[in-house]
C-alpha positions as a Python dict, from the first residue, in 0.01 Angstrom:
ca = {
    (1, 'X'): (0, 0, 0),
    (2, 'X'): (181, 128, -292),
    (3, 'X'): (337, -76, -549),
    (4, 'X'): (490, 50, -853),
    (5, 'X'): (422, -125, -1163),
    (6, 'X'): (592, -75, -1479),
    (7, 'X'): (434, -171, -1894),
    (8, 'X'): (210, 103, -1857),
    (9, 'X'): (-23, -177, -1689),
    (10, 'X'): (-316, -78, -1485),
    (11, 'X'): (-178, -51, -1121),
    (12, 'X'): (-436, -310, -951),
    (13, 'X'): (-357, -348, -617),
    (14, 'X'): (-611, -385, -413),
    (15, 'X'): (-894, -409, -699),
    (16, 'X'): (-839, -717, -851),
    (17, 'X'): (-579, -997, -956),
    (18, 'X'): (-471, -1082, -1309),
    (19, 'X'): (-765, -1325, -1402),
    (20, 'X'): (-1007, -1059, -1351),
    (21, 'X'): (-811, -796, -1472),
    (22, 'X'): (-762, -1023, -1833),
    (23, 'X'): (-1114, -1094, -1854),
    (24, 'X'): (-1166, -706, -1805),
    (25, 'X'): (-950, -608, -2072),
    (26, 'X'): (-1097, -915, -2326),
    (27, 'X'): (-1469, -756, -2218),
    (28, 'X'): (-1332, -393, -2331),
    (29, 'X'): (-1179, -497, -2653),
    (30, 'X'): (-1485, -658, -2721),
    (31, 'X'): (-1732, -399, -2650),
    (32, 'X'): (-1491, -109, -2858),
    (33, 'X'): (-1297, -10, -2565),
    (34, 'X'): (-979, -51, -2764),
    (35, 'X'): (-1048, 158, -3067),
    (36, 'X'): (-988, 576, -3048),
    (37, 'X'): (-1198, 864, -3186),
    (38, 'X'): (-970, 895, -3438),
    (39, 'X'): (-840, 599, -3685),
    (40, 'X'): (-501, 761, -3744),
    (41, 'X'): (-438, 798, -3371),
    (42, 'X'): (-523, 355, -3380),
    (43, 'X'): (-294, 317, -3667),
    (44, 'X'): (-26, 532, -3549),
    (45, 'X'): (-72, 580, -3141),
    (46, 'X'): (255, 741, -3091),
    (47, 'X'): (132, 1068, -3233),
    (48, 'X'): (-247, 1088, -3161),
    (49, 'X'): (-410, 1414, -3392),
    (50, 'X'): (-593, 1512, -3028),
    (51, 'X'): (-725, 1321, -2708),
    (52, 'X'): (-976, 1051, -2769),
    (53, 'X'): (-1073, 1049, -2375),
    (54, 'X'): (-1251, 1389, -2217),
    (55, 'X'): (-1106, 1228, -1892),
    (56, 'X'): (-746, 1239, -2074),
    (57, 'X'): (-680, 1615, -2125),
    (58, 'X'): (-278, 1545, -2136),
    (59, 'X'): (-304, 1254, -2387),
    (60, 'X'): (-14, 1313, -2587),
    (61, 'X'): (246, 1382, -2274),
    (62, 'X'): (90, 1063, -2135),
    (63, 'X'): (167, 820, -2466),
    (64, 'X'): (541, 971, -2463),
    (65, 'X'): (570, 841, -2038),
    (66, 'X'): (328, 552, -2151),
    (67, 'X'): (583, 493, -2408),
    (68, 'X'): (928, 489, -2240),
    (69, 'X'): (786, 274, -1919),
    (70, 'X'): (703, 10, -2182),
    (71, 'X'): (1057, 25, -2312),
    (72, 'X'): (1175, -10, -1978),
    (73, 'X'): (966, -310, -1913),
    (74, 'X'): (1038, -477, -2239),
    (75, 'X'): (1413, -439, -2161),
    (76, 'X'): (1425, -546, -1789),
    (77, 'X'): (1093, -604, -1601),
    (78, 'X'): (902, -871, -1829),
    (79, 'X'): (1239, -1082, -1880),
    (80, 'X'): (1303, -1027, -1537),
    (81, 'X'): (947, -1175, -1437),
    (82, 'X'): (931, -1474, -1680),
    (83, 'X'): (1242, -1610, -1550),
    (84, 'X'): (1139, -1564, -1185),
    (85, 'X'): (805, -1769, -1324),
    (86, 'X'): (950, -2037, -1489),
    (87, 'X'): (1229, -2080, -1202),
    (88, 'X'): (1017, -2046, -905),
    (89, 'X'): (804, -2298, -768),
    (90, 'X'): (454, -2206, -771),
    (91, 'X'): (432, -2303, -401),
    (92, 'X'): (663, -2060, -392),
    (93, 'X'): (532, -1797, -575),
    (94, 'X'): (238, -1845, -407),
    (95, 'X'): (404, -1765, -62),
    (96, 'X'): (533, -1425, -182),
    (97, 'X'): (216, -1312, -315),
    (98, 'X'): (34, -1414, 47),
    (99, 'X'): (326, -1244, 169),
    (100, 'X'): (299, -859, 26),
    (101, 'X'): (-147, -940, 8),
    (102, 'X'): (-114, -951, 416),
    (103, 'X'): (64, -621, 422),
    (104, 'X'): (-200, -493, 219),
    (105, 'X'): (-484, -587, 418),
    (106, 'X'): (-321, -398, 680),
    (107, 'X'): (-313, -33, 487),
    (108, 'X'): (-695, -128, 379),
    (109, 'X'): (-784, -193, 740),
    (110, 'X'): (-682, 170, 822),
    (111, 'X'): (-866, 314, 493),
    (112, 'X'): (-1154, 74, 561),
    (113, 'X'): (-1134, 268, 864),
    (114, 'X'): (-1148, 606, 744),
    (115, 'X'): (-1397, 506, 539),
    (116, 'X'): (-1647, 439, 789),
    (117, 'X'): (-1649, 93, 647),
    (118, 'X'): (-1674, -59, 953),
    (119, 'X'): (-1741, -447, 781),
    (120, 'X'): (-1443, -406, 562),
    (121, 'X'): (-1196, -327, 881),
    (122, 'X'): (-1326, -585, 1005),
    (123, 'X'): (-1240, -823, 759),
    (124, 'X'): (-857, -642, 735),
    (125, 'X'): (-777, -682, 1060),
    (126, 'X'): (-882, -1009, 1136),
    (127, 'X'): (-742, -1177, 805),
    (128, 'X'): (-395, -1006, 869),
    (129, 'X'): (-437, -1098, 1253),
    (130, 'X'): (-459, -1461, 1153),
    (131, 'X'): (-215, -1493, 842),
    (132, 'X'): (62, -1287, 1024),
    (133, 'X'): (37, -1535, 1339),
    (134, 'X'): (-109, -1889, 1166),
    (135, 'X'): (-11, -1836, 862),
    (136, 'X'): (362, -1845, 944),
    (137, 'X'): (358, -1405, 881),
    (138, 'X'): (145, -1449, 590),
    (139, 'X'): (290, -1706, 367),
    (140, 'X'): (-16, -1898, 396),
    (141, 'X'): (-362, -1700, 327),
    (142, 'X'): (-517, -1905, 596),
    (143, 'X'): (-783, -1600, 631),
    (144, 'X'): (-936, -1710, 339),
    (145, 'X'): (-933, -2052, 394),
    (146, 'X'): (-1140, -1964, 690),
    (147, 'X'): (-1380, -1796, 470),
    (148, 'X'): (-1240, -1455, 537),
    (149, 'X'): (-1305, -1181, 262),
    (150, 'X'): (-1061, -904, 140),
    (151, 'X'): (-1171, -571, 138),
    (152, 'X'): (-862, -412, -35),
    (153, 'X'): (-841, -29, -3),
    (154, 'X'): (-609, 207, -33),
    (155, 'X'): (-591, 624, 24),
    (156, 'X'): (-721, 698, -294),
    (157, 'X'): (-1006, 554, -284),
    (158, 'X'): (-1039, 673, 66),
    (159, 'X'): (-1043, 1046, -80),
    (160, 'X'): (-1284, 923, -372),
    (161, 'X'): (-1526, 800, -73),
    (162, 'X'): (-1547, 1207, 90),
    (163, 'X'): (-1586, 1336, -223),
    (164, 'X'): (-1260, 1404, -381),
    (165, 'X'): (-1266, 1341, -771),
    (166, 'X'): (-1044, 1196, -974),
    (167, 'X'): (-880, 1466, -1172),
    (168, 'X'): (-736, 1381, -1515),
    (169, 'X'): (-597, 1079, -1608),
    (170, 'X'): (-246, 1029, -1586),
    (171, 'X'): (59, 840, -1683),
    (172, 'X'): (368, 849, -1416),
    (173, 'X'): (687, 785, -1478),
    (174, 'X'): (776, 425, -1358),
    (175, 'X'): (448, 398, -1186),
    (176, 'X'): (240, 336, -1494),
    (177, 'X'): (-150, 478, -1440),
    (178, 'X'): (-236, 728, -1211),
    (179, 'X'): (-501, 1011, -1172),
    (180, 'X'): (-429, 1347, -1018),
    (181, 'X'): (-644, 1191, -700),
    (182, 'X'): (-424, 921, -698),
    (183, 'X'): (-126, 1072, -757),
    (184, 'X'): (-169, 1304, -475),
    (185, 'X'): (-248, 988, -250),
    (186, 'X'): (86, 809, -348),
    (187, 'X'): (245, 959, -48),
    (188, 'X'): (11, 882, 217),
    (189, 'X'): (18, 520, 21),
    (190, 'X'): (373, 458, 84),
    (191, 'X'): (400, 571, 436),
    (192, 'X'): (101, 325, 483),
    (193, 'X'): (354, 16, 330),
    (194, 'X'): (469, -167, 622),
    (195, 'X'): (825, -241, 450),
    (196, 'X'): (889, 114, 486),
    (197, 'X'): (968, 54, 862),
    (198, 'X'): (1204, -231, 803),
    (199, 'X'): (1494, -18, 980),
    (200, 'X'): (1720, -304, 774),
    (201, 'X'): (1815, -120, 416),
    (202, 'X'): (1907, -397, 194),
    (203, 'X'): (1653, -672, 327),
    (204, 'X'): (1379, -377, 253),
    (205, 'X'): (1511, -334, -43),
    (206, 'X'): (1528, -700, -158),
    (207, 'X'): (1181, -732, -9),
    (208, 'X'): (1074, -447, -238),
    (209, 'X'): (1229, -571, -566),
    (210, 'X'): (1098, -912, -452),
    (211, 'X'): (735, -727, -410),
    (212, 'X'): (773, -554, -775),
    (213, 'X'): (884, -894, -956),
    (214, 'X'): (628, -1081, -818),
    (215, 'X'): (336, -821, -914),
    (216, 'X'): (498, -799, -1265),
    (217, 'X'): (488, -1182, -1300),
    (218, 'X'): (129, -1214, -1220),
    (219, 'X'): (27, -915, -1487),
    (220, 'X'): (212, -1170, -1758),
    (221, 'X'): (-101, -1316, -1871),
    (222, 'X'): (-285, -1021, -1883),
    (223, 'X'): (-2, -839, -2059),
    (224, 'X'): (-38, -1111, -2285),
    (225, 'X'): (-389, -1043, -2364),
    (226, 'X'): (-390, -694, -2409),
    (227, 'X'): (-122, -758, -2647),
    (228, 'X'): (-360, -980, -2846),
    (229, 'X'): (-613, -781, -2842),
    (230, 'X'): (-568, -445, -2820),
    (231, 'X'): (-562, -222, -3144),
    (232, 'X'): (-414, 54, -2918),
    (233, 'X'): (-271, -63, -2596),
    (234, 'X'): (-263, 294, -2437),
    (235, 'X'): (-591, 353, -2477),
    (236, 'X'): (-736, 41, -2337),
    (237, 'X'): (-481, 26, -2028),
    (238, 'X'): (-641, 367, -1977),
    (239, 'X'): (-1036, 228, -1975),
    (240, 'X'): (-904, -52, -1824),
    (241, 'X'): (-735, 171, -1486),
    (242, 'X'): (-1040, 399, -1532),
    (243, 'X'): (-1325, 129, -1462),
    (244, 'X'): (-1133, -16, -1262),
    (245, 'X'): (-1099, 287, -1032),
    (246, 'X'): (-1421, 386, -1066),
    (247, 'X'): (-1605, 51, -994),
    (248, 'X'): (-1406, 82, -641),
    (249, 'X'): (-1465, 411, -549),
    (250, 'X'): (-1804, 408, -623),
    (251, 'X'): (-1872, 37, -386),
    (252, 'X'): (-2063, 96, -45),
    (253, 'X'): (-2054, -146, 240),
    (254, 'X'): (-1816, -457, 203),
    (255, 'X'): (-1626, -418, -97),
    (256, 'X'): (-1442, -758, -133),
    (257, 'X'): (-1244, -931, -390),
    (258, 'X'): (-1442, -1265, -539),
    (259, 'X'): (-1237, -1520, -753),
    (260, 'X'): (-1472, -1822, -688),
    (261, 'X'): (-1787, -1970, -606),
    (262, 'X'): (-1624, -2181, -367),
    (263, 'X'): (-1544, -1980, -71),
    (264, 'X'): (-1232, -1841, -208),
    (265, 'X'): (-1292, -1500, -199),
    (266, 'X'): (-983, -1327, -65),
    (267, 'X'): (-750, -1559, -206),
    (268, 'X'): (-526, -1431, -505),
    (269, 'X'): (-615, -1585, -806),
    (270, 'X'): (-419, -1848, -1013),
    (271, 'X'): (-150, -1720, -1246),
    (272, 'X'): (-247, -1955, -1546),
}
């Protein structure tokens, strides 16, 4: 499934939830990820002297798109999201995020699929078998209470696993960061969202906006972070997405999210 995501944040569905995706971006900034090649580009990253990234050939167009989607968010998305946050009940929230995760394990059963990961479909399938039914259409992740894994895929990662590289990084419009794999996958992506064939407009739509507030107001705390801790936010979101993607294109076999030691895996992680 597809979600768009907006702060120029790394667009993690399916590869991990905002407490691993802080801890990620504290590990970077600790280990240099956050500096650039060059020091002017740190102290002034709206007008970098030339690409700092051999994986980044279109650096500069990127910043300017990097640059206006964090604009956008500062002026609507993030107040948007910290309202919904401090209004909403966390029981609540909790529901709509097991909500939209069901949908998505049933896009990663069909690239878990066409993966030839036959473990991971597995998984998909049965989880959103038993959330959608027991867990009242997946408001409650009773999968994982079960001890049920997620194995969260998505078409991009499904042409990384036959081969297809990633192309150059990229920054879209909106959608925050991309490669030209992944970019070219965004299609098949959507079609694969199951709130695409809600034939009623303006519940989809709700349930979409719903869906994209939600996402934004679990990325607060890492937003926070990188804000903290970032010299030059553009370039870390970039090694940030990049790992990221390449930790889950290169997994073999069951490739499942684990928050806990506990037999949580699957479950989304806590917002605080």
């Amino acid at each position: 499934m597809t979600t768009m995501n907006f702060a120029g944040l790394p667009r993690t569905q399916f590869s991990v939830g905002p407490g691993g995706l802080a801890a990620l971006v504290l590990t970077l900034a600790l280990t240099g990820c956050a500096t650039t090649t060059d020091p002017q580009a740190t102290a002034d990253a709206a007008t970098p002297t030339k690409a700092s990234n051999p994986a980044d050939p279109f650096e500069s167009f990127n910043r300017s798109i990097y640059g206006f989607n964090t604009a956008l968010d500062d002026a609507v998305l993030k107040p948007v999201a910290t309202l919904y946050r401090d209004v909403t009940p966390a029981v609540a929230r909790d529901g709509v995020g097991n909500f939209f995760a069901n949908l998505g394990d049933a896009w990663s059963f069909i690239n878990n699929l066409a993966q030839a990961k036959g473990e991971g479909a597995y998984y998909s399938i049965v989880r959103f078998s038993v959330n959608t039914v027991f867990g009242i259409g997946g408001l409650f992740d009773v999968a994982s209470e079960m001890g049920l894994q997620r194995s969260p895929q998505d078409f991009g990662l499904t042409l990384g696993r036959w081969g297809v590289p990633t192309g150059p990084y990229v920054v879209l419009p909106l959608l925050g960061p991309s490669t030209v794999r992944d970019t070219a996958a965004l299609p098949v992506d959507i079609k694969g969202n199951l709130l695409g064939y809600t034939h009623d407009v303006p519940a989809r739509n709700s349930l979409s906006v719903l869906g994209l507030v939600d996402k934004r107001a679990r990325l607060l705390q890492a937003g926070d972070m990188l804000d903290a801790v970032a010299l030059d936010k553009y370039s870390l979101t970039r090694d940030v997405y990049l790992q990221l993607r390449g930790q889950r294109s290169q997994g073999d076999g069951l490739d499942t999210e684990d928050f806990g030691d506990d037999g949580d895996a699957g479950m989304l992680p806590p917002e605080e």
